[in-house]
Structure formats: structure tokens, C-alpha cells
C-alpha positions in Angstrom: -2.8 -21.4 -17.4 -1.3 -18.1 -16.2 2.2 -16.9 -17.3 4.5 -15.4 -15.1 7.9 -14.1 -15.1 9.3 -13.6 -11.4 12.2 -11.4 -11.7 14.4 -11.9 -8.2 17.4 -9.8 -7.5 20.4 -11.1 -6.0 19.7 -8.9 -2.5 15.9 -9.5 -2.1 15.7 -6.6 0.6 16.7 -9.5 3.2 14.0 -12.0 1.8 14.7 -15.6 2.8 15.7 -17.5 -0.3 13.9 -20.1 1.2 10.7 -18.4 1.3 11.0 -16.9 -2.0 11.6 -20.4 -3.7 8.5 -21.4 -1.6 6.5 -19.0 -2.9 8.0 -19.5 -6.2 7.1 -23.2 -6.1 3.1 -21.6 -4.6 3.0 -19.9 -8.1 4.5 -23.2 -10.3 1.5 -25.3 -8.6 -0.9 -23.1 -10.6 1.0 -21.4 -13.5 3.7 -21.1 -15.8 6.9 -19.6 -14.2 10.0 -18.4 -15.7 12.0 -17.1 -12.7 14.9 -15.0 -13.3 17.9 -14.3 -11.1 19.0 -10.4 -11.9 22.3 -9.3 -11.0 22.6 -6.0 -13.9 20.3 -3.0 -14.9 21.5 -5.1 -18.8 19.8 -8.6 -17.6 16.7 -6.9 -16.4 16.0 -4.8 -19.9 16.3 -8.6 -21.6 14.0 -10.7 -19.3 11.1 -7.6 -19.7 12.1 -7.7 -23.4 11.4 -11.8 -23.7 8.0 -11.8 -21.0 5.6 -11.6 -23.9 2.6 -11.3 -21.9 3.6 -12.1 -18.8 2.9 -10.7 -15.5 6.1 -9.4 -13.6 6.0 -10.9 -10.6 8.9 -8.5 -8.6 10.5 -10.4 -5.1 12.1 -7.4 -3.3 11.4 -4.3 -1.2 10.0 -0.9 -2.6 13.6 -0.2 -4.4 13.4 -3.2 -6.8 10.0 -2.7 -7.7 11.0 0.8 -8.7 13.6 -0.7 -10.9 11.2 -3.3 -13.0 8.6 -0.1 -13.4 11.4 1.9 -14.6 12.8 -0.2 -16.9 9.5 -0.4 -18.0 8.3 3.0 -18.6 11.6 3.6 -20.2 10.8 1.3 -22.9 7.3 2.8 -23.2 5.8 -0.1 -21.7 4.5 0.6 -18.9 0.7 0.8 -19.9 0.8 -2.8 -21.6 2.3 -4.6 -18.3 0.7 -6.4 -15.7 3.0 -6.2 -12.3 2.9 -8.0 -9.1 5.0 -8.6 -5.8 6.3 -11.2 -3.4 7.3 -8.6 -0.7 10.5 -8.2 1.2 8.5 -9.4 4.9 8.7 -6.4 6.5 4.9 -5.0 6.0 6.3 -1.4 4.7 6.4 0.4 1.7 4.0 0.1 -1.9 3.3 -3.4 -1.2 2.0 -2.9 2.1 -0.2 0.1 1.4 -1.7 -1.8 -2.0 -3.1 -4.4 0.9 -0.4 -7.5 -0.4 0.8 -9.5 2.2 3.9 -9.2 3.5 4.9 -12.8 3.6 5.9 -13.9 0.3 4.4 -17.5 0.3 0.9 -15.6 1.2 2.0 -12.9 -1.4 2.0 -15.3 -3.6 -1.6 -16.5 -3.2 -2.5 -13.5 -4.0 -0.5 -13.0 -7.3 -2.4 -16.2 -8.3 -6.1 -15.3 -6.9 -6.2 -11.4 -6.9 -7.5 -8.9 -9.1 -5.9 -6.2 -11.7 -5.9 -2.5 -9.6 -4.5 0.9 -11.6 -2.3 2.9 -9.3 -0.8 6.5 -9.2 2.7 6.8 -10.3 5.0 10.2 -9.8 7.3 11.1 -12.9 9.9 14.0 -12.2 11.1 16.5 -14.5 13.9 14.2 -16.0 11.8 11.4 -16.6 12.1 8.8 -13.8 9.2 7.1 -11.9 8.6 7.3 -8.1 6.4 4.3 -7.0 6.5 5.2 -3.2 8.4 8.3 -2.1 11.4 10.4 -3.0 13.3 11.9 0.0 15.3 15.3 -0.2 18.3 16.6 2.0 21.3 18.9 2.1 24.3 17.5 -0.2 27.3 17.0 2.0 30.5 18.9 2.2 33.0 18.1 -0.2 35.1 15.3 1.9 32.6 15.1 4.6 33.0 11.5 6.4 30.3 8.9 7.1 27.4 10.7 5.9 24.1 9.7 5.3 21.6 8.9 2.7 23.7 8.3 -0.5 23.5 4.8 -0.9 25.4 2.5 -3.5 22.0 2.1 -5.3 23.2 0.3 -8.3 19.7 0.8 -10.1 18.1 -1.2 -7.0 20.3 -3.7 -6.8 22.7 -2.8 -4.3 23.3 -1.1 -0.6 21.6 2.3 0.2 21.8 4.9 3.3 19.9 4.5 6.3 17.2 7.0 6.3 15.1 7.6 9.4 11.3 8.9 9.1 10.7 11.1 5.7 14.1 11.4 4.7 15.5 12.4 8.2 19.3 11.1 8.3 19.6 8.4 10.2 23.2 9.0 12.8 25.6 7.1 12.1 28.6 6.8 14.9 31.3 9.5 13.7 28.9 11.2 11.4 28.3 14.8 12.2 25.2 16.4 12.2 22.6 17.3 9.2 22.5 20.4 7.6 19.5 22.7 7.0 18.8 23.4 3.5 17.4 26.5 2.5 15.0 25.9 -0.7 11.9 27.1 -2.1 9.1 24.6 -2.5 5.6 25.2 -4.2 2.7 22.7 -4.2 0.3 23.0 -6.7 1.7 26.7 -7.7 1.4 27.1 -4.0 4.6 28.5 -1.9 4.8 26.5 1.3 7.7 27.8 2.0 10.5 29.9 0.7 14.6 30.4 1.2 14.0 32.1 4.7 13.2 28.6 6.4 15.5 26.2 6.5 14.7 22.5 6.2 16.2 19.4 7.3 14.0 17.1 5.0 11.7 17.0 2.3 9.7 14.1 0.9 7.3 13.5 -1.8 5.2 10.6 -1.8 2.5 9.2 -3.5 -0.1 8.4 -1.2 -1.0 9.4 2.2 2.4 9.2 4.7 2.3 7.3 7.7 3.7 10.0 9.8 1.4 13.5 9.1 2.2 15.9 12.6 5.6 16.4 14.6 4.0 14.9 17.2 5.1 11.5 16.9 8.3 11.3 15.3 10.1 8.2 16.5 13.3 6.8 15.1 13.1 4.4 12.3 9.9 5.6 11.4 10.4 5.3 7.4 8.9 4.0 4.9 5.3 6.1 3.7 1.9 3.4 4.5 -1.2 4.3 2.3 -4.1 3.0 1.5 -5.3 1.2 -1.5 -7.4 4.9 -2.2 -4.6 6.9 -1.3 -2.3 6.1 -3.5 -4.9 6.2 -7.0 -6.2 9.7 -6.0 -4.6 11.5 -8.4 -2.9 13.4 -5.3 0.9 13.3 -3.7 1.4 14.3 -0.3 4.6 16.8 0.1 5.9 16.4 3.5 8.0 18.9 4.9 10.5 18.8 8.0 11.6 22.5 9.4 14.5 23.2 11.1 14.0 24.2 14.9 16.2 26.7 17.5 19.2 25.0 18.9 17.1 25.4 22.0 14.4 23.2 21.5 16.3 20.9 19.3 18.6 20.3 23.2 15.8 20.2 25.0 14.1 17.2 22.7 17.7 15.6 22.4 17.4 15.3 26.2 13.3 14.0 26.6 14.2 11.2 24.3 16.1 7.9 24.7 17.0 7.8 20.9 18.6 11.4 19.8 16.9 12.5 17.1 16.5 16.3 16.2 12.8 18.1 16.6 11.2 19.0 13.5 8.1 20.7 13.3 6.2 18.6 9.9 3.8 20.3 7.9 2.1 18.3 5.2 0.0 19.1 1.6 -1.9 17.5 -1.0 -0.8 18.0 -4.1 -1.2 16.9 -7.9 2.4 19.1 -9.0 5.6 20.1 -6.2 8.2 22.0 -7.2 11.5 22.1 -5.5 14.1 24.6 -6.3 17.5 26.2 -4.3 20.4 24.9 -2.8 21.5 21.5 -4.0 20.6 18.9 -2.5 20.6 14.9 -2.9 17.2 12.5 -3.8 16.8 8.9 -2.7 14.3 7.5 -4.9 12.6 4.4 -3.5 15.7 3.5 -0.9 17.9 4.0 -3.7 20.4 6.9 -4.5 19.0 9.3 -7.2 21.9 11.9 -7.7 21.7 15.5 -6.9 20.0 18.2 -8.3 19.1 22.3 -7.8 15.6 22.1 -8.9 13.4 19.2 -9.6 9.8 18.9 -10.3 7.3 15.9 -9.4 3.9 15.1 -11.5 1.1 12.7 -10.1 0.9 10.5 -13.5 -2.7 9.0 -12.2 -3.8 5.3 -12.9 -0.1 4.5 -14.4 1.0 1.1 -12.9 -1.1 -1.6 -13.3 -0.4 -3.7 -10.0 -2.3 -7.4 -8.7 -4.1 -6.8 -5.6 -6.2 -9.1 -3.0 -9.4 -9.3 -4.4 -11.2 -8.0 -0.6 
């Protein structure tokens, strides 16, 4: 009989707790369960230090998965673990591009009938994981109200900033306007840009974006959809938004029923990006990820060991 140890935060990305006990209860009909509720990053190191050999079955969005597979390759055992998802229902992020189901009862089918598939992981120059994406933009002003993108974050197990597509801030009522940022980023040794053009967002992610021109950028566009192949071709995909005039940034602000500001996206495949200039603030995964000056993002390929459907 298969073991499993579903690991459920207390904030399931807006999961019904209904359907996640349903598809918890899908999963006992078939296998051995030990379900665990976890509320600190403290509880979650000590339910991946009992599992044994035990698949990790995470309920939640792209931000809790990032916290079991960071735990994990923290304790150096990352290679040795089998992971799977019940997803958060809303058919974005890791889980969607890996081909699970959105719905966690169906997810959870799949956990029981899939197969075993080796993903792409990104590791930064401090050490931490990326499972989906990692978005970059301008750190705020000292005492700057109701801005955007720094999130509570609490490891994954808490609030985070509304982001719009790649990292764009999403406006909040009162906010004021982003920033460019003015940084120089190589890809692959590569300069695709330098200090002399400002940005309003970067992102790295791991797998083929959903959004690759400025033709279609819509609001609430976010989270990065690969494919399966995509996101184990030993490749990341830098995606870069450029600041534009004042004049055609008005003249978009007034074409559109949603005010968002015109960027011009240009996007490369890369196996190494390099980010360096003024500081500016990460969100790893929907979850803060502090601030840095320079930072540096490595395809680790066929890393994360993940259940899949089987077609």
C-alpha cells in the first residue's frame, strides 16, 4: 500500500477545506495517509524529518510547494523525495504547467495513479530554490505608503502582495506609481540590457511564460504556464519589462479600461541570469524574498522529483 504524508497549511491558497478533506479521504481509500496541519517553518522541518519514505503530498498554491521543496533541499534531501500536489483550484502556476489537475479531488487521482517525472529547479546565489518564478522590482522609498509586492510571506504560510503579469505591481487605491529600476542583466554571459534602460519588472522563471510579447498584456495576467517539456529543458526564460515615454505610457492608460502602464517585454532562454544594480525587492513563488543588489539564478536540471498524470 502506498504511503503518503499530505502536508496542508493553515491558508491553502483559498482551497476549500472541504475539498481538500475530500481529496484527502480520495487518497485514504487507496493508501496510507498521515495528514499534517502546518502552521510554522519549525512543524514543517519535523513532519519531512518523520515521512520515512513517503511521498509529500503538498495542498496549496505555487508558494507552499516552494516551502516543502525548500525545506527539503535545505536538509539535503531533495534528490531522495518523491513530491506531489493537490492544487489550490485556480489552474495556474507549477501544478498547472506539470499537467495536474486543478481540482484537488481529481488531483488526487492522480497522486494515486500517475507516474514519477524529474523537473528543473532554479537555485540563486544564496542558496534558495525557485520552483516557478521569481519576480524583481524597484524597492520602495523609505516610508512610502501602500506599496506593492512585499508580502507578509511567513516562509509560504502567510499573505503576500498583489502582483500583476511578471512582476508588474498590481495598483492599489492610494498607492503611487512604480518606479523604473535601472540594472544590468546578463543571460547566459549575454548583456540584455545595461544601466541606460530602465525597467519596471524583471522575472525569471523556469519554464516557458505564459505571456512572451507586449502585445497582450492584460491585468491579472500572473502566474508563468509551461509545459511538462518546458520546465525539464535545462533552460529558464528571463522576462524583461522596459520602461516606456510618459507619452505612450498616457496614451495606453487611455486605450484601456484597466490602467495599467505599457511595457515593451523582451524575452531569453537561458541556462544562467545575472542581475546586478540598484536594489531592488524578489518575490519568490508569491512569497516575499528580501532585497538584494545583485543576485544570480542557475537552472539546477532534473532536481525535483514531482507525480504527474501518466498521459
Amino acid at each position: 500500500m502506498e504511503s503518503l504524508l499530505v502536508v496542508i497549511p493553515p491558508d491553502a491558497d483559498g482551497v476549500d477545506e472541504h475539498k481538500v478533506q475530500a481529496a484527502i479521504d480520495t487518497l485514504r481509500a487507496e493508501a496510507d495517509v498521515q495528514a499534517v496541519r502546518v502552521r510554522l517553518p519549525g512543524e514543517l522541518d519535523g513532519a519531512l524529518h518523520r515521512r520515512g519514505g513517503r511521498t509529500v503530498v503538498v495542498a496549496g498554491g505555487d508558494r507552499h510547494l516552494h516551502s516543502v521543496v525548500a525545506a527539503l533541499h535545505r536538509r539535503n534531501e531533495l534528490d531522495d523525495a518523491l513530491l506531489a500536489v493537490l492544487p489550490d483550484g485556480s489552474g495556474r502556476g507549477f501544478a498547472c504547467g506539470a499537467g495536474v489537475p486543478p481540482d484537488p479531488d481529481v488531483a488526487a487521482k492522480t497522486v494515486l495513479a500517475g507516474v514519477e517525472r524529474r523537473f528543473d529547479l532554479l537555485v540563486d546565489c544564496r542558496g534558495s530554490v525557485v520552483v516557478n518564478a521569481v519576480h524583481l522590482g524597484r524597492c520602495p522609498a523609505r516610508g512610502t505608503p501602500g506599496w506593492w509586492g512585499l508580502g507578509g510571506g511567513r516562509d509560504g504560510f502567510g499573505d503576500h502582495g498583489p502582483l500583476s503579469a511578471f512582476g508588474r505591481p498590481a495598483r492599489r487605491r492610494g498607492s503611487v506609481r512604480p518606479r523604473a529600476l535601472h540594472v544590468r542583466i546578463e543571460a547566459d554571459d549575454e548583456v540584455v540590457t545595461d544601466f541606460d534602460r530602465p525597467v519596471w519588472s524583471v522575472a525569471v522563471t523556469n519554464g516557458r511564460s505564459a505571456m512572451s510579447s507586449a502585445s497582450s498584456p492584460r491585468p491579472g495576467a500572473g502566474s508563468t504556464v509551461a509545459s511538462c517539456a518546458a520546465r525539464a529543458d535545462g533552460h529558464a526564460e528571463l522576462v524583461v519589462g522596459f520602461a516606456v515615454d510618459p507619452v505612450s505610457a498616457a496614451r495606453h492608460w487611455l486605450r484601456r479600461p484597466h490602467p495599467i502602464v505599457r511595457t515593451d517585454i523582451q524575452t531569453v532562454r537561458a541556462r544562467e541570469i545575472k542581475v546586478c544594480g540598484q536594489r531592488f525587492w524578489m518575490t519568490c513563488d508569491g512569497q516575499d524574498s528580501g532585497t538584494e543588489q545583485r543576485c544570480t539564478w542557475k537552472v539546477v536540471p532534473q532536481s525535483l522529483r514531482m507525480v504527474v498524470p501518466a498521459a
